[in-house]
C-alpha positions in Angstrom: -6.2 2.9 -11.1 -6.0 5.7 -13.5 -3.4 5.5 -16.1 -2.6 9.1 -15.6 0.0 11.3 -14.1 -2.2 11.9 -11.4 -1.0 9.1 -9.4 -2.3 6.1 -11.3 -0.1 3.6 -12.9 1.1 5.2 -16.7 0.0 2.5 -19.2 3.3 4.0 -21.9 5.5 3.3 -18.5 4.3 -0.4 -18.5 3.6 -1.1 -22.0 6.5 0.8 -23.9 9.0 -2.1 -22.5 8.5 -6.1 -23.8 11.2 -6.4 -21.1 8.9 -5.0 -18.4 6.1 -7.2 -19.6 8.3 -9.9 -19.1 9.6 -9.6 -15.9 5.9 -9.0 -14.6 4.7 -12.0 -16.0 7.6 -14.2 -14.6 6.5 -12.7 -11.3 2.7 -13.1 -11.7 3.2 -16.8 -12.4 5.9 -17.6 -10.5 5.4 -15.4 -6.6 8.4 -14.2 -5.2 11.7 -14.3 -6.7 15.2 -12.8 -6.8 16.9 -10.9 -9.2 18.7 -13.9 -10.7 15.8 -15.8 -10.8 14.0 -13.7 -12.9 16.6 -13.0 -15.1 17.1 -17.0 -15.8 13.4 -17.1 -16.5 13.7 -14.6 -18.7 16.6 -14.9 -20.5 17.5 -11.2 -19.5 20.9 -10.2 -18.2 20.9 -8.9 -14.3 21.4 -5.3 -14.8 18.1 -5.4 -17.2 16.0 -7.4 -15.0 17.0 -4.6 -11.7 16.1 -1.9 -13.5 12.7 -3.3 -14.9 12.2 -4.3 -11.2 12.6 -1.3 -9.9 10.3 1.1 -12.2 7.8 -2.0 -12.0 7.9 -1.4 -7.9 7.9 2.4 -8.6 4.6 2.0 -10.2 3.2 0.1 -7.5 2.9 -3.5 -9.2 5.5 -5.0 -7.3 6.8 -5.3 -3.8 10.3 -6.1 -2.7 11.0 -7.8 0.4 14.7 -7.9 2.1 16.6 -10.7 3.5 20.0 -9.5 4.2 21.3 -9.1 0.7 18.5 -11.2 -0.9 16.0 -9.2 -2.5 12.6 -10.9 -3.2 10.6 -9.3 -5.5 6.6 -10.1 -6.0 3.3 -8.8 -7.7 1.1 -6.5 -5.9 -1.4 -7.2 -8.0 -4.2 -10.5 -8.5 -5.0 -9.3 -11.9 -4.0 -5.9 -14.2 -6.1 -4.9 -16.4 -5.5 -2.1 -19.5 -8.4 -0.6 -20.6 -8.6 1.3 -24.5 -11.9 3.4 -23.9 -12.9 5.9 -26.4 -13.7 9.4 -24.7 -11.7 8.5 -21.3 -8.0 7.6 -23.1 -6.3 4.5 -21.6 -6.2 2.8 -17.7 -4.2 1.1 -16.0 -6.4 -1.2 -13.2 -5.3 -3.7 -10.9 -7.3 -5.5 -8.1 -4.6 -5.8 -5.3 -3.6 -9.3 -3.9 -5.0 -10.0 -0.7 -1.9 -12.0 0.9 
């Protein structure tokens, strides 16, 4: 995906916050987990971890599932990749999970 405003995933959206970074890596190793998890694997308070969890599902890397009031939250994505290319500026790819 193009790291663009066209539609693609912005690379300064998901690179500007060590926060973000860490959230989506608790959730690409971990699978599916709640808000409190990921803020005890963390080490983030709650309020940090929901809002990192929502612009990372706004970008399309994660996907929230609903269980009541239990909100699971997991990676869209089998791998991410940020390329630096001179000429064509920065993207944002990610091969989608198949489950």
């Amino acid at each position: 995906m193009s790291g663009d405003r066209r539609g693609g995933i912005d690379a300064e959206e998901l690179l500007g916050s060590r926060g973000r970074i860490r959230v989506l890596r608790v959730l690409a190793e971990s699978g599916g987990l709640n808000i409190t998890e990921v803020a005890r694997k963390t080490g983030m308070n709650y309020t940090s971890v929901e809002r990192h969890l929502e612009k990372l599902k706004g970008l399309g890397l994660l996907r929230e599932k609903r269980y009541g009031k239990i909100r699971i939250f997991e990676a869209t994505f089998r791998t991410v990749v940020i390329r630096f290319e001179r000429g064509k500026g920065v993207r944002v790819e990610k091969t989608p999970d198949r489950t």
